[in-house]
C-alpha positions in Angstrom: -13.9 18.6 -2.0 -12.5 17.5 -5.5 -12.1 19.4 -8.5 -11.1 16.3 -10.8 -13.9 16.1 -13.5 -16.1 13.0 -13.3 -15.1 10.0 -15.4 -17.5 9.1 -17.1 -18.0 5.1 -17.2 -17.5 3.6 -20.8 -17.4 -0.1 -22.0 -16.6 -1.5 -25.4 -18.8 -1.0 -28.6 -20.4 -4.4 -27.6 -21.4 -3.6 -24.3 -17.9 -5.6 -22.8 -15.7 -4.5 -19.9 -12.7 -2.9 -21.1 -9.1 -4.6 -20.6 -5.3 -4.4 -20.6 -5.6 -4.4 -24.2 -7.8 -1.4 -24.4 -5.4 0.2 -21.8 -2.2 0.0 -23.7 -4.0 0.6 -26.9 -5.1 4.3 -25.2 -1.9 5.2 -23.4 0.2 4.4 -27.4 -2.9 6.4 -28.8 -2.4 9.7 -26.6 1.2 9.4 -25.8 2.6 7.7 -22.0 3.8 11.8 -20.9 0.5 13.4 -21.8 -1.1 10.4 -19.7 1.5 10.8 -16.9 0.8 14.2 -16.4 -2.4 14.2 -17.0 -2.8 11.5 -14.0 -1.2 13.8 -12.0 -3.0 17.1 -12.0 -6.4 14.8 -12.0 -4.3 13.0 -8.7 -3.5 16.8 -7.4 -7.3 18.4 -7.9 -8.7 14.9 -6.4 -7.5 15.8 -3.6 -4.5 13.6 -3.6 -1.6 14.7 -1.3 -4.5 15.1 1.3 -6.0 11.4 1.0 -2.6 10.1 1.1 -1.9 12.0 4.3 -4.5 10.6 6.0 -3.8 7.2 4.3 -0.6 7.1 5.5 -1.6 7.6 9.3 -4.1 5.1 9.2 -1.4 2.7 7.6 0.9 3.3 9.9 -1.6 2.5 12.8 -1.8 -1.0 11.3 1.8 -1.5 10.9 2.5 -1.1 14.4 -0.1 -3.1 16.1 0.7 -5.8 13.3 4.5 -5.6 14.4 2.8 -6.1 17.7 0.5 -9.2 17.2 4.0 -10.6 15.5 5.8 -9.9 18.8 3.2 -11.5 21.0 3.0 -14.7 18.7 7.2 -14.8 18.7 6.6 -14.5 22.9 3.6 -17.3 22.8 5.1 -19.7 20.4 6.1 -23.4 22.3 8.7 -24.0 19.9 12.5 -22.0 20.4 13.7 -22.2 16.9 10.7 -20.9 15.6 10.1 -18.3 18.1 13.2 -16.8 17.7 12.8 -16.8 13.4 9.5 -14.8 13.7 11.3 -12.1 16.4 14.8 -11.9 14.9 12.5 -11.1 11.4 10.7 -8.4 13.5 13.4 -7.0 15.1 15.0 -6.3 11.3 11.8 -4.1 10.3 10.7 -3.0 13.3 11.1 1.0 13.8 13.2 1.7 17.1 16.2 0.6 17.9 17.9 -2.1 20.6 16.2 -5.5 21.4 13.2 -6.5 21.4 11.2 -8.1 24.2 10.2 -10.8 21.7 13.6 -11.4 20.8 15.1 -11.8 24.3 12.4 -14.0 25.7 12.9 -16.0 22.6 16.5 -16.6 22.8 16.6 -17.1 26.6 13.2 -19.2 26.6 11.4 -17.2 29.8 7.9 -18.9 30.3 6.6 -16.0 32.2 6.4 -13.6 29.0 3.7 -16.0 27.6 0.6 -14.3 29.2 2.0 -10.9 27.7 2.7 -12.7 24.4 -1.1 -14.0 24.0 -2.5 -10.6 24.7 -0.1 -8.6 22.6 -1.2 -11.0 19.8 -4.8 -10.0 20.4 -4.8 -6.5 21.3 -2.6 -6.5 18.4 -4.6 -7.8 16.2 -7.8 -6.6 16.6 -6.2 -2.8 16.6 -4.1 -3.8 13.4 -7.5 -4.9 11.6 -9.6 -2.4 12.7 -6.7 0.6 11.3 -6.5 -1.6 8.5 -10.6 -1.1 8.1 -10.3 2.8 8.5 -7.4 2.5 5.7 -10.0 0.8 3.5 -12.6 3.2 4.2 -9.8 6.1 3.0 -9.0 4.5 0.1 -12.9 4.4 -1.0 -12.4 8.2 -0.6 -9.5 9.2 -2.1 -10.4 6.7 -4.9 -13.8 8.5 -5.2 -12.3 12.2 -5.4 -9.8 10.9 -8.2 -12.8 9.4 -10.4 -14.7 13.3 -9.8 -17.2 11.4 -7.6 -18.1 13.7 -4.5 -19.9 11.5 -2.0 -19.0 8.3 -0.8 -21.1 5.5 0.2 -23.4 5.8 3.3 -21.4 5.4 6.3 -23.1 1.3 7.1 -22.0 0.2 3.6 -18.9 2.3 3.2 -17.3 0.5 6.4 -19.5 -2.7 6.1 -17.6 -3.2 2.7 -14.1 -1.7 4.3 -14.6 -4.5 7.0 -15.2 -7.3 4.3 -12.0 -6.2 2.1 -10.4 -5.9 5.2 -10.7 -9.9 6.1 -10.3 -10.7 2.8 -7.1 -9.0 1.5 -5.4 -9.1 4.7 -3.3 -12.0 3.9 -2.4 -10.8 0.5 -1.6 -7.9 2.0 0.4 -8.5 5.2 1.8 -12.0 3.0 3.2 -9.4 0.5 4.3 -7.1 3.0 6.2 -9.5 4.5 7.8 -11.0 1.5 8.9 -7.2 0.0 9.8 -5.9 3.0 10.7 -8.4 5.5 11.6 -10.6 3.4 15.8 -10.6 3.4 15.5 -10.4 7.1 13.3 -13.4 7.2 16.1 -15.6 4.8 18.7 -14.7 7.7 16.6 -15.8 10.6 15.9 -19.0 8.8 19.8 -19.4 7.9 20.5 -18.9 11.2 18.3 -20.8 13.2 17.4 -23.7 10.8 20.4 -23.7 9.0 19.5 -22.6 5.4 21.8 -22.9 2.8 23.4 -19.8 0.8 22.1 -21.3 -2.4 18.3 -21.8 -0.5 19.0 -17.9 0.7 19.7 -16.6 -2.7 16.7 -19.0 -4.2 14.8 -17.0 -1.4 15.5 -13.6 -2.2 15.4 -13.9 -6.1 11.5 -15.4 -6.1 10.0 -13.5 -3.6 10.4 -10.4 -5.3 8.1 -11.8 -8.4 5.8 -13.4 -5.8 5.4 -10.2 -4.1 4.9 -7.8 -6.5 2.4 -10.3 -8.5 0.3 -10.5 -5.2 0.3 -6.9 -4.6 -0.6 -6.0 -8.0 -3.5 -8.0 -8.2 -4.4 -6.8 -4.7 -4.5 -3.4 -5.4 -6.2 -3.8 -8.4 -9.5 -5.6 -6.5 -9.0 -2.4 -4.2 -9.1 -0.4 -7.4 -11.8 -2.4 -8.8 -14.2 -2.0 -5.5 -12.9 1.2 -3.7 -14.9 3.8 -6.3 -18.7 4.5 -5.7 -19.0 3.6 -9.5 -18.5 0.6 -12.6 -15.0 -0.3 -13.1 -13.2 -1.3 -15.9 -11.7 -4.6 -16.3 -9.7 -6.1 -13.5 -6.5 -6.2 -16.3 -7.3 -2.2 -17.3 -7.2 -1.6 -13.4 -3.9 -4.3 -13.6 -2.0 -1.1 -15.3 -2.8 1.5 -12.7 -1.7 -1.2 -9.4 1.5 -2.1 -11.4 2.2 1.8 -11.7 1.3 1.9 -8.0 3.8 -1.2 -6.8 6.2 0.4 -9.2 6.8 3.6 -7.6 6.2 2.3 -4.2 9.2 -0.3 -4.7 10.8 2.6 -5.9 10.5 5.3 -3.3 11.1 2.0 -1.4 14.8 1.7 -2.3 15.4 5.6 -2.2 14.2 5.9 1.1 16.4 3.0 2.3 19.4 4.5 0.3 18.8 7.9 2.1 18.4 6.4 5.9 21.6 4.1 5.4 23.5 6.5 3.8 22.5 9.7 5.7 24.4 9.7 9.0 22.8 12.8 10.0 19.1 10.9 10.0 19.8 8.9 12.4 21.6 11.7 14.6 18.4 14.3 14.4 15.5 11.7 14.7 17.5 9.4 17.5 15.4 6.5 19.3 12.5 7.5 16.7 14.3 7.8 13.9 12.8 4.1 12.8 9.2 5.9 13.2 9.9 8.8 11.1 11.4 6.3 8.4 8.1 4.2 8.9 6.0 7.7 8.4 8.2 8.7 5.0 7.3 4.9 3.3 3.8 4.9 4.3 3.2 8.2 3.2 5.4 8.1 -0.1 3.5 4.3 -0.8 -0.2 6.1 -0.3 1.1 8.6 -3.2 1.8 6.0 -5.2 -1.7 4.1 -4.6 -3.6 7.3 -5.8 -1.4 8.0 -8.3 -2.0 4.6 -9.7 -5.8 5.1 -9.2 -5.5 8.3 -11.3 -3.6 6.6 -14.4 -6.8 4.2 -14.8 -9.4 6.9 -14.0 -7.5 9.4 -16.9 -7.2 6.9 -19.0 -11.1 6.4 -18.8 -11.3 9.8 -19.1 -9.5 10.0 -22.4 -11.5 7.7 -23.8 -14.7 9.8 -23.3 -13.3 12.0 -25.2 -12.6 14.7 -21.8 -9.2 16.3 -22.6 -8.7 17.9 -19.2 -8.5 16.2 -16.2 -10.3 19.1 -14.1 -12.8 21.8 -14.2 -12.5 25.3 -15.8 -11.0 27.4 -12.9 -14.1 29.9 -12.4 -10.8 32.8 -11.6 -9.0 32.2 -15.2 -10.5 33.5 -18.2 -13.4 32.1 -19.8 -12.7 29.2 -21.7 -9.0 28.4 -20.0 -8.9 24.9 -19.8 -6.1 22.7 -17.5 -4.7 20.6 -20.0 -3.4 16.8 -19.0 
């Protein structure tokens, strides 16, 4: 149950949608800390940490079957060369350790893993989508206790539309995924098996950063824009929350990577799983930093309609306290 205090929905004195201009304009007007924080505490009484909990489960069931479909196609695909680029790219991201199947029946060629291949890619598939549909529904909710708003949508129209976002930012997603994340190990494979030049590798891994983070932004900002029960703003007011969002994701990203490579005693405690628990840690640090991003735009609203805190008197305090952002 969230505390956050409902956002009320504004527009311009003309009746417009408001946009990036308005945002910036708001966040100079009231200062970029006292927004920060206030973001926060509206993220923490929303019910935050707890969405992003079970965000992070459901993202992490829709990794894994996705890493699965990928293995599947790697074991189904005709051609070598290409086989072998698609599993030497999973084998790079892939939690675990040692070889993968897809790898070894790519490399050596095997016909008889073809059969498995075809219904890893579907089983895959059809788990990956339907997590990623349970992830959609979670982000309605979360998104819902940030704005203050307490019910979500009935249960055939909050998954109906979970389902639809699902088939259409799939791509976007799993393209930007795999260009953020996958992306240096996909630039080897390709140098390696089709012969790509350092030049073309360094090309590579210089403009799929932009590309990435441009898609994901304005992915998470249609998410933004359709998650809450409610009338957004602007797709280019909800641009500054999603950018926050990617930002601290890429963020925690690199820290996290720092911390596995450079802590010898991760890999010593976790073992065999110590790829999962690495997996867990991103997914559940990049859920903290969708929510956060949905709670910039929904404080920012906030401020606007002139609401100074982000919550609700607390009934135990004395009368009158007041949570300030």
């Amino acid at each position: 149950m969230t505390t956050a205090r409902t956002v009320p929905v504004t527009t311009e004195m003309d009746g417009e949608e408001l946009d990036a201009e308005d945002a910036w304009h708001l966040a100079r007007r009231f200062g970029l800390r006292r927004v920060a924080i206030g973001a926060f505490v509206r993220f923490r009484y929303g019910d935050g940490f707890t969405n992003s909990r079970a965000l992070a489960l459901q993202a992490c069931l829709a990794v894994v079957p996705f890493l699965l479909a990928l293995t599947g196609l790697a074991a189904d695909l005709d051609e070598e060369r290409p086989a072998r680029v698609v599993a030497r790219t999973i084998e790079a991201v892939s939690p675990g350790q040692g070889e993968s199947d897809a790898l070894a029946s790519a490399v050596t060629g095997e016909d008889s893993s073809e059969e498995a291949g075809e219904l890893a890619l579907g089983f895959g598939l059809a788990f990956a989508l339907v997590s990623m549909t349970t992830a959609m529904a979670q982000i309605e909710r979360g998104t819902n206790r940030i704005y203050g708003i307490r019910r979500d949508r009935p249960a055939l129209g909050k998954y109906g539309r979970a389902a639809v976002f699902t088939a259409l930012l799939a791509g976007p997603v799993g393209t930007g995924f795999v260009l953020l994340v996958a992306g240096g190990a996909f630039a080897d494979a390709m140098a390696r098996d089709y012969g790509w030049s350092r030049t073309t590798v360094d090309v590579w891994n210089v403009v799929r950063w932009p590309v990435g983070v441009v898609l994901l932004v304005i992915t998470i900002a249609v998410l933004l824009d359709h998650a809450p029960r409610r009338r957004q703003p602007a797709l280019s007011w909800l641009a500054l929350g999603s950018g926050v969002a990617v930002l601290l994701a890429m963020l925690a990203t690199g820290g996290l990577a720092v911390y596995v490579n450079a802590s010898s005693s991760f890999g010593s405690i976790y073992g065999p799983l110590a790829g999962v628990f690495a997996l867990l840690l991103w997914a559940l640090l990049s859920s903290i930093a969708l929510f956060y991003g949905a709670a910039v735009c929904a404080q920012l609203e906030s401020l606007r309609a002139g609401q100074g805190s982000p919550v609700y008197d607390d009934p135990g305090r004395p009368h009158g306290h007041v949570v300030e952002g």
